[in-house]
C-alpha positions, -999 to 999 in steps of 0.1 A, spaced: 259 -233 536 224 -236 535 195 -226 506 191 -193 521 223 -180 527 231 -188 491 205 -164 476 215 -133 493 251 -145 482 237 -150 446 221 -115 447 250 -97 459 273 -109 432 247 -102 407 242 -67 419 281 -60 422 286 -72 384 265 -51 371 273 -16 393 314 -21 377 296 -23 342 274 2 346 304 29 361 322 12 330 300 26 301 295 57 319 336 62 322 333 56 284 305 77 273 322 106 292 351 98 273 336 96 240 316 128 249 354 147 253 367 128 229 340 142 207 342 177 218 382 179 210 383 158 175 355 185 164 367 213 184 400 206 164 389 197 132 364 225 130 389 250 140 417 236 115 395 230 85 383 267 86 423 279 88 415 290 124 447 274 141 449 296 174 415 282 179 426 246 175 457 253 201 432 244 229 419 207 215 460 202 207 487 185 226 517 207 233 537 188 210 509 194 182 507 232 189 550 235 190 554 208 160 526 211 137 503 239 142 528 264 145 549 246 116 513 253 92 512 286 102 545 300 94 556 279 71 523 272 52 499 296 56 524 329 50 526 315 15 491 306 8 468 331 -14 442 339 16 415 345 -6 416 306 -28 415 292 4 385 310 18 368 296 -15 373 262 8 351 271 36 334 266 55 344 235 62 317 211 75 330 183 101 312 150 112 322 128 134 315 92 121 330 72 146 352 69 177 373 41 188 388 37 224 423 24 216 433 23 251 424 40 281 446 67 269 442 70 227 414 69 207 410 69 169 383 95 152 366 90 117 350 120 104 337 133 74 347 173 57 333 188 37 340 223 16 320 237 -9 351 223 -35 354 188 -19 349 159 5 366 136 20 370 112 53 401 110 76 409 93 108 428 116 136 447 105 170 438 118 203 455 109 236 443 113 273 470 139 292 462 150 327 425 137 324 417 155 291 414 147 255 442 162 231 448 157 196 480 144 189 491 150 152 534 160 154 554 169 127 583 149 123 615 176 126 635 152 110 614 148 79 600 180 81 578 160 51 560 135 76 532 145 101 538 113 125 498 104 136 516 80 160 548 54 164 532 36 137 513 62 111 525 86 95 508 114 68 534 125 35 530 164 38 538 169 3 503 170 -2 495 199 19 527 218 0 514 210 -31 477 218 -27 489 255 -12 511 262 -40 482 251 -63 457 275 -48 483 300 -48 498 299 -83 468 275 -100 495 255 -116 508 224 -96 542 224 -80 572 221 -92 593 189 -87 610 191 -48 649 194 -53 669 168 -31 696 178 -10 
């Protein structure tokens, strides 16, 4: 090969590299961007006790399991009106991880006008689109599973309804 025919070469290879990192960080600011829009879509929606709004940001197992699960189970006990002293709820996002091409781990901040507090939630990529995917465990109906790994005691969300509702805290949970 001679000098000249190595530039072009040279240039080419140069050019090629940077074109698959450029498509690269735009794949993943689009992800984020969904990502973004679902965590808060979700997280707005929940944190204001607007679940049939957070259905759409939700994977079907996260509607059947979880969101369903709050409402009739939680929610039909709760006094309404202590838990509107809660909202609105404020969300931030404070940070997004890609886990994989398909999950992604989002910090964000909520705030009421009675607390704060940060939190981490799961999404997963299903048929192109960002879901949250926070499931209920059926088998310890006391465990919201975040993943294979993670899991959330839902004790706490018992007791702080029955707190609201009663303004005394819960009693002691009988074993069977």
């Amino acid at each position: 090969m001679t000098k000249h025919s190595i530039i072009p070469l040279m240039l080419l290879l140069a050019f090629s590299t940077t074109a698959c990192e450029s498509h690269g960080q735009k794949l993943q600011k689009k992800d984020k961007r969904q990502i973004e829009k679902a965590a808060y879509g979700y997280l707005d929606a929940t944190g204001n006790y607007r679940f049939k709004d957070a259905y759409k940001y939700a994977t079907k197992e996260t509607r059947e399991r979880t969101l369903k699960f709050i409402e009739k189970n939680i929610m039909t006990k709760a006094d309404t009106a202590s838990l509107m002293r809660e909202t609105p709820a404020v969300i931030t996002i404070t940070g997004i991880t890609l886990t994989s091409d398909t999950t992604a781990s989002v910090m964000f901040h909520k705030s009421t006008p009675v607390s704060e507090r940060n939190n981490i939630i799961e999404l997963v990529k299903r048929d192109k689109e960002w879901k949250v995917n926070m499931v209920l465990d059926n088998n310890q109906p006391d465990v919201l599973k975040k993943d294979k790994n993670t899991v959330i005691d839902t004790n706490s969300i018992r007791n702080k309804v029955f707190e609201v509702k009663t303004g005394a805290p819960p009693p002691p949970k009988k074993r069977q």
